[in-house]
N, C-alpha and C positions, 0 to 999 in steps of 0.2 A: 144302683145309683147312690152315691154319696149327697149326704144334701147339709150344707150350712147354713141353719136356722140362728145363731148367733150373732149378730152386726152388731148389736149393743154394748157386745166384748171387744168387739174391733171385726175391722174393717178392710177389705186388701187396700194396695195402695193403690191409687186408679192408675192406669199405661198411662194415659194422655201427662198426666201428672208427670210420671213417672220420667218420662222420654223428654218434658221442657227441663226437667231440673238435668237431668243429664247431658243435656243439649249447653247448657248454658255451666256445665262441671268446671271449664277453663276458669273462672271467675273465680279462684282458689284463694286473695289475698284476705287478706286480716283486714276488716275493716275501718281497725284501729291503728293500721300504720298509713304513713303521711304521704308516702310515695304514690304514682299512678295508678298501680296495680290494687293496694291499698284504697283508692280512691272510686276506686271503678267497685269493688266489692262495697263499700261505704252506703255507692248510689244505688246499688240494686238492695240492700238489705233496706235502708228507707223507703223506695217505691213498694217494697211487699211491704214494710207500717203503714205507709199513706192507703195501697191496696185493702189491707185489710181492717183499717179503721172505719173506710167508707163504709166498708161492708155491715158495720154496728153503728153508723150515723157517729162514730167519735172522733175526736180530732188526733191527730198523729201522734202526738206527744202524749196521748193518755194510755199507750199499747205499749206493752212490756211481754216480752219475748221469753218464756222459760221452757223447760226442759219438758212440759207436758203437765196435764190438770194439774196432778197432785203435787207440783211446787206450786203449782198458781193459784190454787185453794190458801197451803201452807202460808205462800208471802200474803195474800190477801186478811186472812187471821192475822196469823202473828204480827203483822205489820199496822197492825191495828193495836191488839190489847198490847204491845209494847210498850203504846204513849202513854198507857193509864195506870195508874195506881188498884187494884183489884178491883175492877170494871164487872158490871151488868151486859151478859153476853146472851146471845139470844138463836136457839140452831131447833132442829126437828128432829126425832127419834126416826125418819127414814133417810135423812142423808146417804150418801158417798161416805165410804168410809175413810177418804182422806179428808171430808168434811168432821166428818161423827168423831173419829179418833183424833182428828187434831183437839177438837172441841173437849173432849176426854182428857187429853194431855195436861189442860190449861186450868183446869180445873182447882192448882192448887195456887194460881195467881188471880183467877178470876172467875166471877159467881157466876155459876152459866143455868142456862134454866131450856130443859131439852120438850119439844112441843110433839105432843101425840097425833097422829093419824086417823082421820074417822073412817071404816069401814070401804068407803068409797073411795078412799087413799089419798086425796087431800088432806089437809093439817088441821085440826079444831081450831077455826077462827075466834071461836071464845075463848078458848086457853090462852091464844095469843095473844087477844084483846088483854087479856086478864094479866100474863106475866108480862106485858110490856111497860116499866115503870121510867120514871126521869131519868133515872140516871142510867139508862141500857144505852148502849154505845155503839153495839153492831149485832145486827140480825143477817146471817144465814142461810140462806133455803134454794134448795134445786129450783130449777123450774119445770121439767121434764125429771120424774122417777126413775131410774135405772133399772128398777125391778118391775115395776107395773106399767109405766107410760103414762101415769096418771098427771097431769100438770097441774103446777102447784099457784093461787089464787095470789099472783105476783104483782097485779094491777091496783088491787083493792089491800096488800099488803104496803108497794110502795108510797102509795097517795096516805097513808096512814103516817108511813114513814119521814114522807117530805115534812107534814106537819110538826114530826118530833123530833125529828132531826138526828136519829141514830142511823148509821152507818147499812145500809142494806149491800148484801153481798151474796151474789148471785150465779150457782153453778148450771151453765147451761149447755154442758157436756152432750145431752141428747137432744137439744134440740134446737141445735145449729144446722142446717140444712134439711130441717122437716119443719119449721115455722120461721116466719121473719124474727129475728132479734135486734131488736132496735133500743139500744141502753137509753139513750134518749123517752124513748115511749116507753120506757118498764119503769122508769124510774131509778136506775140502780146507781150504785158507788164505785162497785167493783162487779166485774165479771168473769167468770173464766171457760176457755176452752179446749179440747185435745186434736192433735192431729189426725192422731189413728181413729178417732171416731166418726170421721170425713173424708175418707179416704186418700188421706195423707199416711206419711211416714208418723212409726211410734218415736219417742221422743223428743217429739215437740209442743208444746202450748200457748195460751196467749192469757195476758191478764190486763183487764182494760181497768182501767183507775180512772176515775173522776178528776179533773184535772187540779179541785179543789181537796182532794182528799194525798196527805201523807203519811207514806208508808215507812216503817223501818225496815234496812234491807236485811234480807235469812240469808243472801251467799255476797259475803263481801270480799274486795281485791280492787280490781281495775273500776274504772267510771264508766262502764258499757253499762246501754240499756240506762241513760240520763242517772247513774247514781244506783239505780233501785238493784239491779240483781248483776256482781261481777263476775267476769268471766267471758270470754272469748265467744263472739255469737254463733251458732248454727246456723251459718249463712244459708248454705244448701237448702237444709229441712225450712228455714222460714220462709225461702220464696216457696217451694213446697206447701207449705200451710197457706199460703197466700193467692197462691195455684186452685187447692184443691176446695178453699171458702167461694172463690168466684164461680169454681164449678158446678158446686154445691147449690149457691145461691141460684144461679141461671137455672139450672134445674128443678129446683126447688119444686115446684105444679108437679109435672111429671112424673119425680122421683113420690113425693107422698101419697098421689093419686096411685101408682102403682102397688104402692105399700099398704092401702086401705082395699087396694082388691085383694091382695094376697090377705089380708088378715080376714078378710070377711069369706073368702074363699073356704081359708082353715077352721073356720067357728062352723061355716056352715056342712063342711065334710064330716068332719065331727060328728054335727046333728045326724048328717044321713047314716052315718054308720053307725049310729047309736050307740057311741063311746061315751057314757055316763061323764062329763064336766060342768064345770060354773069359771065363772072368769072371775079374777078377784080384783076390785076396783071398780070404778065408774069406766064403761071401754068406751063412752061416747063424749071423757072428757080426758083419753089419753092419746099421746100422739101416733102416730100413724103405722110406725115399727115396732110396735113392741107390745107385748101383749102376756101378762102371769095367769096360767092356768089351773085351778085345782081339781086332782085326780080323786074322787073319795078313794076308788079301789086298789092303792097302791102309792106307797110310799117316793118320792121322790130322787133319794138313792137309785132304792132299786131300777126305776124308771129310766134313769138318765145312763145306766149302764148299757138296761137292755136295749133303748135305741141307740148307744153309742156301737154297740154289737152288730146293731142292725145298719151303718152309716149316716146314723141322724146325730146332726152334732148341734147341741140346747144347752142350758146350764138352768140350776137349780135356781139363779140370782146372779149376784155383783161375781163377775171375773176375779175381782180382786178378793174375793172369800175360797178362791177353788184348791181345789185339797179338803176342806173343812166338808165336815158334816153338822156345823151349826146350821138351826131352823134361821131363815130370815129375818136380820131384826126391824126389815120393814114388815113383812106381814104380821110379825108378832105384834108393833106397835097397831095393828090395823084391824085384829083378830085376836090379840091377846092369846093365850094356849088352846085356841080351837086347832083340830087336828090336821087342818089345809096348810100350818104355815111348815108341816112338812112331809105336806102331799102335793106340791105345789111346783111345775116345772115353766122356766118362762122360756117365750120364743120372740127372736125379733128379727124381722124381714129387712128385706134389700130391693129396690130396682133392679139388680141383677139378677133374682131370681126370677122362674120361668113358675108356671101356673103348675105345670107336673110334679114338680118337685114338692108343693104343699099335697099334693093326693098321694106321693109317695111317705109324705108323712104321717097322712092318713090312716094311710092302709097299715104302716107298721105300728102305730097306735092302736088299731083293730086288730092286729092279729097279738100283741101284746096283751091285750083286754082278753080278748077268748083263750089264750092259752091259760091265763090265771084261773077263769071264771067257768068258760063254756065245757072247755075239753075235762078240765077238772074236777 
């Protein structure tokens, strides 16, 4: 049996999904042309804005359509320190790495000050406290960990924020359809989200802007998308993404409830099978899918080969680090050079999975363990 422990990498695209956007394929015109056809593509590409605004409590005109997170990271950044002369910028050493590297990039237009992770994977609120000074302009931060599932203290960051009035900007890539997100109740500026991590189509995303808040555009040309990012819309994929958040959202109960069985299923087989682990992070203050493991007995490389050998398909971290055999630089900032941050394999569930399929991972976890230890 093959088993995909991965969702956090992506997602299939769901059939139901799949079969409206196909169903409704004839709707091929350009938005932007004036004619019927043109006009008819226009009205369906606004009812998936108004669709998927309701879905974050914002209003239509604050939803900006890009090619997937990491332009909607990129335009939500740059679109910011562009207005300012070498601005006070404000991110976390566990970002997204199109968070973290953008933030890297900028560094020689703007003072950026990167905030550490305490043990439990949350951010030192004191640090934060500490480098938040007058003149910071935009603060950064997930809300949902990509690597750990740890959720990041976004409630007690934005009410900070509303008082000082710097720009808060909020990737919430993993936990759009495993908790309500409501920009309204977070507090935020800017938000962003991907399709493929909801089981939509890859290259799509969404970036919700404050309606108060402007941006400078990163892709310019035509006046699609009210000015902010030019170019010809992905009609398809955005009723797609518009599709797969209502489904998402409806779901929502169900899908998490099933996701905390399987996690709790896998900690607990674990236990039975007496497969030496520790979880890294607070697991009772991470979301539902997703869960970083550390192995003392065995490296994380090796690890991720020999279940790949076995049809256990996990990743060491972030999708977008693969090829690399860099140590995580979320659990570095959270561990510092203790030797988990690369013993360390994460796994992240699905409603789709079936309860067998975690005792098949079990088991190939135990017999990976005894072939090292017991037989040896």
């Amino acid at each position: 049996m093959e088993v995909y422990a991965d969702f956090a990498a992506t997602t299939p695209m769901d059939k139901e999904v799949m079969e409206k956007v196909f169903a409704n394929a004839d709707e091929f015109g350009n938005p932007s042309s004036i004619h019927k056809i043109g006009k008819r593509a226009k009205a369906r590409l606004e009812q998936s804005r108004r669709e998927t605004a309701a879905l974050l409590n914002a209003n239509p005109a604050e939803i900006t359509f890009t090619s997937g997170a990491t332009e909607a990271n990129n335009l939500a950044i740059r679109g910011i320190v562009s207005k300012y002369e070498h601005p006070h910028i404000i991110t976390t050493e566990i970002e997204h790495a199109s968070v973290l590297n953008t933030y890297k990039s900028l560094e020689d237009v703007a003072e950026v000050t990167y905030i550490p992770a305490t043990k439990k994977g949350a951010i030192d609120m004191e640090a934060f406290r500490d480098a938040l000074r007058e003149d910071t302009v935009l603060v950064s931060i997930m809300l949902v960990n990509n690597e750990t599932g740890v959720m990041q203290p976004l409630y007690e960051i934005g009410e900070m924020l509303a008082e000082h009035g710097a720009k808060l900007h909020v990737d919430a890539v993993q936990a759009f359809g495993h908790m309500g997100v409501d920009v309204k109740d977070l507090g935020v500026d800017l938000l962003t989200l991907s399709g493929h991590k909801i089981y939509g189509p890859k290259g799509i995303g969404v970036l919700y802007r404050k309606n108060d808040v402007v941006l400078s555009p990163m892709i310019t040309g035509g006046s699609q998308e009210r000015d902010r990012r030019g170019g010809t819309e992905n009609s398809m994929f955005i009723y797609a993404m518009a599709e797969a958040m209502k489904k998402a959202d409806a779901e929502r109960t169900m899908r998490t409830v099933k996701e905390m069985q399987l996690k709790e299923k896998f900690l607990n087989a674990m236990t039975h099978a007496e497969i030496p682990f520790e979880v890294n992070g607070d697991v009772n203050q991470a979301a539902s899918h997703i869960i970083s493991i550390y192995f003392p007995w065995t490296e994380a490389e090796f690890l991720l080969t020999a279940l790949d050998m076995a049809g256990i398909y996990v990743s060491g971290g972030s999708a977008c680090s693969a090829g690399t055999v860099e140590p995580s630089h979320v659990l570095e900032s959270m561990y510092g050079n203790d030797e988990r941050v690369k013993k360390s394999v994460r796994f992240s569930f699905s409603h789709l999975m079936e309860e067998a399929e975690i005792d098949t991972i079990a088991r190939a976890l135990k017999e990976i363990y005894e072939r090292l230890f017991i037989e040896s």
